[in-house]
N, CA, C and O of each residue as an XYZ file, in Angstrom:
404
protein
N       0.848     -1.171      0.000
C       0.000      0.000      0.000
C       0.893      1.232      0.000
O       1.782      1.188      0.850
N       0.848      2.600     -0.957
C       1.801      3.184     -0.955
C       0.913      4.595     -0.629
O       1.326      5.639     -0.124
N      -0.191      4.320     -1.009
C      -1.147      6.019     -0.108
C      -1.661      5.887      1.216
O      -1.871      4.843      1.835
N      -1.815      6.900      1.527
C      -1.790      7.287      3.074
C      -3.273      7.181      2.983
O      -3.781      7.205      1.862
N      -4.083      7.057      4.130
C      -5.637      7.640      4.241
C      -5.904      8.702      4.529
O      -5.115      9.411      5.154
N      -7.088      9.102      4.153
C      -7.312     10.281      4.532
C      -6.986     11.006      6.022
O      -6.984     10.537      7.161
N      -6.826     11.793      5.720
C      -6.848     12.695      7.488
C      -7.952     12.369      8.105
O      -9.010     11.933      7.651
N      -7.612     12.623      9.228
C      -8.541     12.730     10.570
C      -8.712     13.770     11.184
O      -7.693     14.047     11.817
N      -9.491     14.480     11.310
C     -10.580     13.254     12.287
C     -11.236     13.051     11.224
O     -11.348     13.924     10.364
N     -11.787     11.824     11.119
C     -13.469     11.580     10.447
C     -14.264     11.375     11.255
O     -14.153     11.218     12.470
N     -15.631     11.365     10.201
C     -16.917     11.624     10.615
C     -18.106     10.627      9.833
O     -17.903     10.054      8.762
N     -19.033     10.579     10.406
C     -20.186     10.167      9.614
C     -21.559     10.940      9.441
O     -22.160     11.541     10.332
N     -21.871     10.827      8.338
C     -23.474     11.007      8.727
C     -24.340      9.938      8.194
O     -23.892      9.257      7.272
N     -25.583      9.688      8.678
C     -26.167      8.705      8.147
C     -27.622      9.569      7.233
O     -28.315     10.484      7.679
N     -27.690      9.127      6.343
C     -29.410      9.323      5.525
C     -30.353      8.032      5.135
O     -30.110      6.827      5.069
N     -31.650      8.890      4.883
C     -32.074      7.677      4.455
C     -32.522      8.276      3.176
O     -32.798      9.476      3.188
N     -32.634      7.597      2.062
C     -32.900      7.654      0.701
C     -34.344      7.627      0.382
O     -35.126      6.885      0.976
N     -34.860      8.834     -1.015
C     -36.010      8.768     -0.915
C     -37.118      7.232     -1.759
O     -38.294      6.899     -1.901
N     -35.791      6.780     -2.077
C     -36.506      5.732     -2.572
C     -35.994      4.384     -2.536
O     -35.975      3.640     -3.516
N     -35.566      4.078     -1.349
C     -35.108      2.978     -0.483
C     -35.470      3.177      1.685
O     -35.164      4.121      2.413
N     -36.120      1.980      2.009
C     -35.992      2.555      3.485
C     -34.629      2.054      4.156
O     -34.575      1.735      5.344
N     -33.666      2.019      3.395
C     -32.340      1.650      4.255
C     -31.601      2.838      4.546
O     -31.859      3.916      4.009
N     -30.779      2.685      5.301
C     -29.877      3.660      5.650
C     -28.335      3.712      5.150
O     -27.419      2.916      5.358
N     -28.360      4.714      4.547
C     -26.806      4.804      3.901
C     -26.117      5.477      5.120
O     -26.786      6.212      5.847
N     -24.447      5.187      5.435
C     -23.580      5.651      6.057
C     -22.460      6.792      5.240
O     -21.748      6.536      4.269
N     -22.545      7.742      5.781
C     -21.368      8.540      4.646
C     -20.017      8.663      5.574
O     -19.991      9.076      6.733
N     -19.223      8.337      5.017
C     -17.810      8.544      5.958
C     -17.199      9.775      5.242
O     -17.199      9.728      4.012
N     -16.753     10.718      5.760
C     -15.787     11.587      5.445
C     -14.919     12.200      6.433
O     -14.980     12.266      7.661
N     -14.155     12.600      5.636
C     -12.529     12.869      6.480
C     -12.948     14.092      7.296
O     -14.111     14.271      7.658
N     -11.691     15.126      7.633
C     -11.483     15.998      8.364
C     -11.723     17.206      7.519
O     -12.083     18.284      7.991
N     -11.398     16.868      5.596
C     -12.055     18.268      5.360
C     -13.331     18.357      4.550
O     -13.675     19.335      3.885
N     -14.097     17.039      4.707
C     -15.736     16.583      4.594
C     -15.500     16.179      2.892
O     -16.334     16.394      2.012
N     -14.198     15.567      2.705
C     -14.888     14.551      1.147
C     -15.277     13.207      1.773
O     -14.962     12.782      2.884
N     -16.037     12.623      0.816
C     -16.889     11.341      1.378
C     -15.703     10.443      1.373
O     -14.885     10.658      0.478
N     -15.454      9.459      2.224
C     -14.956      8.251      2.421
C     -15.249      6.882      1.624
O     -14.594      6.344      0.732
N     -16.442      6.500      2.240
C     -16.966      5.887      1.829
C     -18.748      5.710      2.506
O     -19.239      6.054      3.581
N     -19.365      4.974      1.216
C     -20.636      4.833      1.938
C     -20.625      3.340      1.893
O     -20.266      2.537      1.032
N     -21.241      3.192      3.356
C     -22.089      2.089      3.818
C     -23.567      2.076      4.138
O     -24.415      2.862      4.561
N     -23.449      0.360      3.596
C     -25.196      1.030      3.630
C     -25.423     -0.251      5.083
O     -24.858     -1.219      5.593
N     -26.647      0.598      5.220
C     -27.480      0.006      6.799
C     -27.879     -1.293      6.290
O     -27.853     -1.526      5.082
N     -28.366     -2.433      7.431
C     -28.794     -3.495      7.074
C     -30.813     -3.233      7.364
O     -31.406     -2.299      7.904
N     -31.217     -4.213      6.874
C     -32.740     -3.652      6.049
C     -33.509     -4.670      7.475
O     -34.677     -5.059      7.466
N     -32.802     -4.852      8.266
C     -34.086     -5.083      9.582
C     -34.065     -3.551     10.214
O     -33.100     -2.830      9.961
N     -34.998     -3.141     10.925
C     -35.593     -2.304     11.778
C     -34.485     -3.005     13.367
O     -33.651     -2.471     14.099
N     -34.972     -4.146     13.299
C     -33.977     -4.110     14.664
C     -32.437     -4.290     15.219
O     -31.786     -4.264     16.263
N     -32.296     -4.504     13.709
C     -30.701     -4.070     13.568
C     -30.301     -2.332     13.232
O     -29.149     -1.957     13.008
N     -31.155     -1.683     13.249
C     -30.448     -0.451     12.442
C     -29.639      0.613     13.791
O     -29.017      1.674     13.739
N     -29.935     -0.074     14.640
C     -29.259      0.581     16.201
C     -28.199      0.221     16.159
O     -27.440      1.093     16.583
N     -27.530     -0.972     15.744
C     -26.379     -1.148     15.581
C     -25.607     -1.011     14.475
O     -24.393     -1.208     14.444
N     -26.352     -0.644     13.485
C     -25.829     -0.088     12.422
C     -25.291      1.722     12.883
O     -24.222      2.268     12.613
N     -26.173      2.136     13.440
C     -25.695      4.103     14.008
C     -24.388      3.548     14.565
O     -23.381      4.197     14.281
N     -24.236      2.451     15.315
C     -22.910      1.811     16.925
C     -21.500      1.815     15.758
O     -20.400      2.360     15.853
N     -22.065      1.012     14.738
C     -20.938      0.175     14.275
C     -20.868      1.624     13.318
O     -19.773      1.822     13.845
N     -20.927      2.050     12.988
C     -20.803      3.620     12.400
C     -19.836      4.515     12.742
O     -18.942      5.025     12.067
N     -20.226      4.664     14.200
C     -20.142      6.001     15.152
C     -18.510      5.510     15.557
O     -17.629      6.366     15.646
N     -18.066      3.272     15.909
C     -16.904      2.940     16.143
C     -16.310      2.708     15.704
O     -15.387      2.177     16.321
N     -16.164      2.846     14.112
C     -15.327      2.275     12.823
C     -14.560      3.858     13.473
O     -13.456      3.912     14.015
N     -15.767      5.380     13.159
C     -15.006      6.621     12.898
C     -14.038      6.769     14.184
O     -13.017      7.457     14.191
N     -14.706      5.729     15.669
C     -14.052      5.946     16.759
C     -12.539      5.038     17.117
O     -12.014      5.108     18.228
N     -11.955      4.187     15.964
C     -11.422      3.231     16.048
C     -10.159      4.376     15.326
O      -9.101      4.826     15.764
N     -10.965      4.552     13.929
C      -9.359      4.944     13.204
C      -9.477      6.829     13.463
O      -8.667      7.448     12.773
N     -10.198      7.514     14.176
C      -9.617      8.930     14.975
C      -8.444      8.316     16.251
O      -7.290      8.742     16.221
N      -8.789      7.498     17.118
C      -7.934      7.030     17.584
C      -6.605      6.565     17.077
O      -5.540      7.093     17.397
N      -6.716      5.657     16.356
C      -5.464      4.828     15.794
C      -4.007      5.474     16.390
O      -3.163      4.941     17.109
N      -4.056      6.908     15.771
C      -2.354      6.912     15.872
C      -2.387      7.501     17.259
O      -1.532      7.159     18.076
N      -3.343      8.382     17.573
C      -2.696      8.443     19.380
C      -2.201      7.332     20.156
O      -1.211      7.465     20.875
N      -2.976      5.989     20.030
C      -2.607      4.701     20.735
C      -1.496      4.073     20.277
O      -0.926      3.236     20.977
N      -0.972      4.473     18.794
C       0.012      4.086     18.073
C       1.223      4.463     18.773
O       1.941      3.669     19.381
N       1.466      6.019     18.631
C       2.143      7.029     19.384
C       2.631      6.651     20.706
O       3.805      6.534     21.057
N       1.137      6.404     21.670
C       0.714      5.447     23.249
C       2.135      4.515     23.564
O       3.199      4.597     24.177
N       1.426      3.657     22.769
C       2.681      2.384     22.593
C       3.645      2.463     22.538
O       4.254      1.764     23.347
N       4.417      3.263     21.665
C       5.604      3.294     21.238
C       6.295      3.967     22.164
O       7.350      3.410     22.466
N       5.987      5.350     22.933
C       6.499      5.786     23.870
C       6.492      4.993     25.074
O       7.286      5.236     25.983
N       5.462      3.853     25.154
C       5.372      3.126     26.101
C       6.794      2.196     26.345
O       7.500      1.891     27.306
N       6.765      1.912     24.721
C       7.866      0.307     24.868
C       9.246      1.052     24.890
O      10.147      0.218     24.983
N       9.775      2.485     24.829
C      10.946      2.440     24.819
C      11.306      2.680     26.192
O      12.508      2.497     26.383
N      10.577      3.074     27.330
C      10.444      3.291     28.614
C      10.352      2.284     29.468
O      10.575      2.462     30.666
N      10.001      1.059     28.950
C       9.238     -0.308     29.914
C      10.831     -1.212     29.708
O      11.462     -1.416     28.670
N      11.150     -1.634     31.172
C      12.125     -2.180     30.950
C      11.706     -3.388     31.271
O      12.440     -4.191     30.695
N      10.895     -3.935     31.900
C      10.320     -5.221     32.532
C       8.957     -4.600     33.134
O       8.769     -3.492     33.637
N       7.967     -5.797     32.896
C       8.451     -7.144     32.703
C       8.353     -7.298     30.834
O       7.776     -6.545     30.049
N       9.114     -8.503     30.560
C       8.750     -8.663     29.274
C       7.505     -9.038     28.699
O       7.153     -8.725     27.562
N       7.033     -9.521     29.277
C       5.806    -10.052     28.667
C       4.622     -8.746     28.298
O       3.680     -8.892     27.519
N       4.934     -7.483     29.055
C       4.157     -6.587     28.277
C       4.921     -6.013     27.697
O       4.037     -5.265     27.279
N       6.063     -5.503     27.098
C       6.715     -5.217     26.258
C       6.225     -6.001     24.877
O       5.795     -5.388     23.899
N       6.375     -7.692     24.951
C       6.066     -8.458     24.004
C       4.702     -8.072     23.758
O       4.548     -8.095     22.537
N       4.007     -7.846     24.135
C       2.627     -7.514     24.147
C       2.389     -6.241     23.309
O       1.933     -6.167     22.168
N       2.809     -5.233     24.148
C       3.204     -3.877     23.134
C       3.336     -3.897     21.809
O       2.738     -3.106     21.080
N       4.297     -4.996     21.299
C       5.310     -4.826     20.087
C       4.345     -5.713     19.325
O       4.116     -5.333     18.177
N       3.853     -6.599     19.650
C       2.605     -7.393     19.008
C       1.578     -6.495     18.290
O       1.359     -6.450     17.079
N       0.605     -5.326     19.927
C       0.067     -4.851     19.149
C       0.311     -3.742     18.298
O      -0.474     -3.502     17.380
N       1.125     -3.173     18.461
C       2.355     -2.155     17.483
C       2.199     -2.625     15.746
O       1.752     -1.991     14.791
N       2.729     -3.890     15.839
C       2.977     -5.200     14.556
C       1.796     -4.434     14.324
O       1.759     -3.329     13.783
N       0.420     -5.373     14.957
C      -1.034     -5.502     14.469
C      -1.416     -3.870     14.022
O      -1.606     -3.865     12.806
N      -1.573     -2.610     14.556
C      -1.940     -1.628     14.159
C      -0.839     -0.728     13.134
O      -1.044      0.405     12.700
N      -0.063     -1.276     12.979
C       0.810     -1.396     11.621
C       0.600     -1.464     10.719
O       0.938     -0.525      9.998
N       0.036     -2.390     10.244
C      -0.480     -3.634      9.233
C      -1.069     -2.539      8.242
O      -1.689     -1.503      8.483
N      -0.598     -3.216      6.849
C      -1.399     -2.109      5.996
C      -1.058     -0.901      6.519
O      -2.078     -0.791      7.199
N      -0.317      0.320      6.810
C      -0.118      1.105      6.776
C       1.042      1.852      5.554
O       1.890      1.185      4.962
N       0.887      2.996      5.409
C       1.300      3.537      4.077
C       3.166      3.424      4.970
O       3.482      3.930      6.047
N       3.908      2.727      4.174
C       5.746      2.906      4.392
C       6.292      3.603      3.789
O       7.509      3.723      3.933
């Protein structure tokens, strides 16, 4: 992967369409181009967790690099024990992944 993602913070809004009763998700960045859309699932008693899973995708990757950042200042400071160090560097690896090098 050689592009970066968009800036942060992102955001969502959700609509509903005038000629569908589902709910579309709009993702956009920090200077409001769309991300991407997702669309809602078509039960009524799922669509509460459709706003959740929305609201924590945008709350997962606004976070990302502060906890990234978190970590890293964490592991060069932690001298023991190892096993959270190893832990650290694991999830370091994991929120890595796919990132623009």
């Amino acid at each position: 992967m050689t592009a970066k993602p968009s800036p942060t913070p992102w955001m969502f809004e959700s609509q509903r369409g005038p000629y569908t009763p589902d709910t579309v998700y709009i993702l956009r960045d920090s200077s409001g181009n769309r991300i991407a859309f997702i669309m809602g699932t078509r039960s009524l008693q799922a669509e509460e967790y459709d706003d959740a899973n929305a609201a924590h995708i945008v709350a997962c990757v606004n976070a990302h690099q502060q906890l990234v950042n978190a970590l890293e200042q964490a592991n060069l400071v932690i001298e023991k024990p190892t096993w959270l160090r190893k832990r650290i560097e694991a999830a370091l690896e994991a929120a890595k992944e796919g990132e623009a090098q």
